[in-house]
N, C-alpha and C positions, 0 to 999 in steps of 0.2 A: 772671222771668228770673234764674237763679241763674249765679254766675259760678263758673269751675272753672280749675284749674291742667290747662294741656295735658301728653299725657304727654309725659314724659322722652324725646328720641331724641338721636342723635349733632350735629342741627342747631341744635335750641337745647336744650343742656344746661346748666348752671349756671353758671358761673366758680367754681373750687375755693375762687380766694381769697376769696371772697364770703362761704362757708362758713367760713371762719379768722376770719374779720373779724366775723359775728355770734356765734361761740363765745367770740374773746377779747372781746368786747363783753360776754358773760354770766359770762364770767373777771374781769374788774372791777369789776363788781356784787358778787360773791361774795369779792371782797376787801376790800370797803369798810363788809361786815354778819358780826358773827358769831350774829344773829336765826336760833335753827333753823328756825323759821317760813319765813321769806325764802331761805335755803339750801334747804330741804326744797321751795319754790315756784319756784328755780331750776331742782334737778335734773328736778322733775315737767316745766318745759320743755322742758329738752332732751332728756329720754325721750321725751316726746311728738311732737317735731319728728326725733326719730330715727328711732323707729320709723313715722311718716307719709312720711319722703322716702327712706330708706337703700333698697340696691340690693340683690344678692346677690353680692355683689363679694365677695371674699376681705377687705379692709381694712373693710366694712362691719360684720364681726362681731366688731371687737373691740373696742363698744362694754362688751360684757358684761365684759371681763377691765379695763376699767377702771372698772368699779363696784365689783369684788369689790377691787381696786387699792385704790378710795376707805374701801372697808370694813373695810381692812387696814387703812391707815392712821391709819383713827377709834380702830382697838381699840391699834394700839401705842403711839398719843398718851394715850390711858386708862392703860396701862401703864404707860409712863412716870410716867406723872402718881401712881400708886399708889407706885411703887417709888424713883422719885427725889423726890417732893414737891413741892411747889408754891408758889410765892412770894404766893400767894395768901392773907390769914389769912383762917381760917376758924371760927365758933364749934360749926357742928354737928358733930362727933367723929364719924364712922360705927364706925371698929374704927380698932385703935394696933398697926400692926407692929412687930415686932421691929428695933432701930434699931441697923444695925454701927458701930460707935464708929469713927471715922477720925482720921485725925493731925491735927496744930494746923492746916500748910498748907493743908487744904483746909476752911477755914471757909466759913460758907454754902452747903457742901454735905453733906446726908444723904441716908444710904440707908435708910429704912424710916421709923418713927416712926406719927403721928398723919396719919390721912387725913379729911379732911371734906369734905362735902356740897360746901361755896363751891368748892373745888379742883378736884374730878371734874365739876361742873358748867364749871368755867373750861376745864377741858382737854376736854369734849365739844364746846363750843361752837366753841373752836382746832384740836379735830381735823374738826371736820366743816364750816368751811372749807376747810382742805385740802385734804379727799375730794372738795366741790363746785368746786376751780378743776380736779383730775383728771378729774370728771367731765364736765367743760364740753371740756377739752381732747380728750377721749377722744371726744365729739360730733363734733368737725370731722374726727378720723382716720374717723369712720365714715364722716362723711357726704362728703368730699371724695376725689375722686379722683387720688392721689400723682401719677400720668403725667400728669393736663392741669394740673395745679399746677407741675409742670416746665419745662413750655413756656411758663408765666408769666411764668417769674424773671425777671432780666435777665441779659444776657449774659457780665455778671461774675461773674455767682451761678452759671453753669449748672454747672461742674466742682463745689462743693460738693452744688450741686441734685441733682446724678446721683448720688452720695454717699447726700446723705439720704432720696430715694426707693427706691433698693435697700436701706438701712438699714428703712427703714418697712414695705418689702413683702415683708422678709426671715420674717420672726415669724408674719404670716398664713397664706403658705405653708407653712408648716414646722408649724403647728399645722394645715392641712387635711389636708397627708403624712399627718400622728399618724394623726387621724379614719379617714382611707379606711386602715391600716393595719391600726390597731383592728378596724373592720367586717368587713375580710376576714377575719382571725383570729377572729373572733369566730362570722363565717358557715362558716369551714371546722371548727367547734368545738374551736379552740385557747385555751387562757387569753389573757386580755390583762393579767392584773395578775402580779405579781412582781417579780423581778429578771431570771428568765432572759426573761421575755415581754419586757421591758423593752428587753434588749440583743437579743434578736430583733427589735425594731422599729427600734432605734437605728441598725442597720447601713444599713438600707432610707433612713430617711429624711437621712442623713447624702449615704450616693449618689445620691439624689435634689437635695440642696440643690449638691452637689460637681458635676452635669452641670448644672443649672441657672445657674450663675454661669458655667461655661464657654460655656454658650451668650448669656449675657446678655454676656462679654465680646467673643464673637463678633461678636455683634450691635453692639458698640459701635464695634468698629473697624470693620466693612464704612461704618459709618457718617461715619466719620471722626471720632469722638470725641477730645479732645485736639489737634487741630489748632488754627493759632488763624495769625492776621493779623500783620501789621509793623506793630507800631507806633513811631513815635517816640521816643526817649529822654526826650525834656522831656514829653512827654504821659502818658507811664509815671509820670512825679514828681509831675506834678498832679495825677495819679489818686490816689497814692497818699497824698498831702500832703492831699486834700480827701477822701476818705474817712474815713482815720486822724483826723483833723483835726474832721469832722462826728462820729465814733461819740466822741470824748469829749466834746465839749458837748453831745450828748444823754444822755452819764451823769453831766457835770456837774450839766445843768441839772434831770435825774432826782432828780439828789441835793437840788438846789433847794427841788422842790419837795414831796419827804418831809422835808424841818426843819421846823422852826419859821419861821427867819428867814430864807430864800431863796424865799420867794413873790415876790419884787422880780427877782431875777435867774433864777429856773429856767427860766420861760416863754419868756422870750429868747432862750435860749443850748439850749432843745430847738430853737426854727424854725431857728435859723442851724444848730444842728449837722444838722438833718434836710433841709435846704436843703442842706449842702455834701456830707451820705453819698450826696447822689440825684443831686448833679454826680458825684460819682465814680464812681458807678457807670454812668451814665450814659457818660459817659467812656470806662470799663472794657469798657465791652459793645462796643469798636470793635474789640476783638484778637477777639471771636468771632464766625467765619466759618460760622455754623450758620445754616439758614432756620426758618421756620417753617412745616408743612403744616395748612393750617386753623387757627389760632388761634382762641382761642374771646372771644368777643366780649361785653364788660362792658354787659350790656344793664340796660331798667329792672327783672326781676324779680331781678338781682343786686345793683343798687341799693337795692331794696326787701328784700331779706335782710341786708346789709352794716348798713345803715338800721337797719332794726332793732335788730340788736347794736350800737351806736355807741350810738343812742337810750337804749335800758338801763342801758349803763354809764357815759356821761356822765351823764346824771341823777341815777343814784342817786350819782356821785362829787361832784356840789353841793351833795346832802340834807342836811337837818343829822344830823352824827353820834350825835347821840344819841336820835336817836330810830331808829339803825340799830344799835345796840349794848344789849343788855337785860342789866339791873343781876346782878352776883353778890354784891358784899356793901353790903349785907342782898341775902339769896337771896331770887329772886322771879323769878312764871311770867313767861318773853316774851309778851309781845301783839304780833298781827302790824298792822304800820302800812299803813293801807289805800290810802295813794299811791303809797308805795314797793312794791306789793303788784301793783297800776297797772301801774305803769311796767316789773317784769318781764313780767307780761301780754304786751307789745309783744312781748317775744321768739317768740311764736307766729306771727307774720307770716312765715315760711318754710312752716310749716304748708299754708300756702294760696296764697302768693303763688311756690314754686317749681314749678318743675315736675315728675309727677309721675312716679314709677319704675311702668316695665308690671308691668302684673299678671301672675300666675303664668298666669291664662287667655290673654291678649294673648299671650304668650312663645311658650307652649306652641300 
């Protein structure tokens, strides 16, 4: 008897946040190794778990634009690294650029000079962190659906939430506009590339995005967006007193526990400030007079997703760090550590344990 993820329908579909939760889980992994090995076994997971759960959704494709995202950013951290130089010394010399002489003020910093091996290895390894916490992020915009993430928030959040989800579902539209533009010009055999193809498409998809928001605003009022409850005055003050109040001891205690010498107080002062942002908001959510139709329900195969990414990225954040960081000077190959190797493994359990989007047959 082989067990299988049932498919995907509107009754039990996922919880969005579930999907935030094991992405930033694979986001913390990925900040805590700059092992190209372990980055390179990150992103293979969340490819993998992208392409086995993503939908046909408009925000499911724009996994793609943030790998090229992450790829950009590998090569301009390269660049930099060529052209501003690197606090790294280095004894392999590859080539010595031309080095513009700068004024007394700015010591410590050159433009050109000697590049070496230790440096371009330092800044691959710095940039393809980067790429792999964009590409972990770029994961959850695929796989998470921005409208049931909405309906999540809390009630203090929703004015922002409605914000950030027409902000997020702004770009996928306007890039499928482009596509179906393209196609037709392309099928009525008109150019698609130049200038003037360019501002021939421009017009189209502008008036596209321009009715589109009028309708979204429509829709927002019939709804009664922006309405909101009496509250209180002194309740207004504790909300505000215990929110404000919680978000800096969790950057306090953030700061904590990136020192050195605040392992003793960081831990602390995250529970109390996260204890007092979740009073407030809590709180907060009584001025909003919104219902909710069908909420979607934190079941076990969202627990078993979340799970997973929590699992990944706690772990590998207790490892020892050196054996999550491989040496530049003396330069020498990464070897990948086979625990920590492990332990992203787990991130696959969406793979299997979500459930699954219909097939093009089923659909059809």
């Amino acid at each position: 008897m082989t067990l299988r993820a049932p498919a995907a329908h509107r009754s039990n579909a996922l919880h969005a946040g579930a999907w935030w939760l094991w992405a930033l889980g694979l986001a913390a992994a990925a900040s805590r190794t700059t092992n190209p090995l372990l980055l390179g076994l990150l992103v293979g997971v969340a490819g993998y778990v992208v392409a086995a759960r993503r939908t046909d959704a408009p925000w499911a494709r724009s996994y793609g634009a943030f790998l090229k995202l992450g790829l950009a950013v590998l090569v301009i951290r390269l660049v930099f690294s060529l052209v501003l130089g690197s606090p790294i010394p280095g004894t392999r010399v590859l080539v010595t650029l031309p080095e513009a002489p700068l004024p007394g003020w700015a010591q410590g910093i050159r433009i050109g000079g000697r590049v070496s091996a230790e440096q371009l290895v330092f800044a691959l390894y710095d940039g393809a962190k980067l790429a792999t916490l964009l590409i972990c992020v770029g994961a959850a915009n695929a796989l998470a659906n921005p409208a049931r993430l909405l309906k999540s928030l809390p009630g203090a959040l929703y004015e922002v939430g409605v914000a950030v989800v027409v902000a997020m579902t702004f770009a996928p539209h306007l890039v499928a506009d482009v596509v179906r533009l393209r196609t037709a010009r392309r099928l009525r055999g008109r150019p698609t590339g130049g200038v003037r193809a360019v501002l021939q498409i421009g017009l189209p998809v502008l008036e596209g995005a321009l009715e589109r928001s009028i309708a979204v605003a429509a829709s927002m009022d019939a709804r009664g967006y922006g309405r909101t409850a009496r509250v209180p005055r002194a309740v207004r003050r504790v909300t505000a007193v215990l929110t404000l109040g919680g978000l800096l001891g969790v950057c306090v205690g953030l700061y904590g526990l990136l020192s050195a010498d605040g392992g003793s107080y960081g831990p602390p002062f995250v529970a109390a400030g996260l204890l007092a942002a979740l009073a407030g908001l809590r709180l907060g959510g009584r001025r909003s007079v919104r219902t909710r139709y069908r909420p979607d329900r934190w079941g076990v195969r969202a627990w078993l997703v979340a799970g997973s990414g929590a699992a990944v990225g706690g772990l590998m954040a207790v490892w020892d760090p050196a054996a999550l960081h491989p040496g530049v000077v003396p330069l020498q190959a990464p070897a990948l550590p086979v625990w920590p190797a492990l332990i992203i493994l787990l991130g696959l359990v969406p793979a299997f344990a979500a459930p699954a989007p219909p097939s093009k047959e089923e659909s059809s």
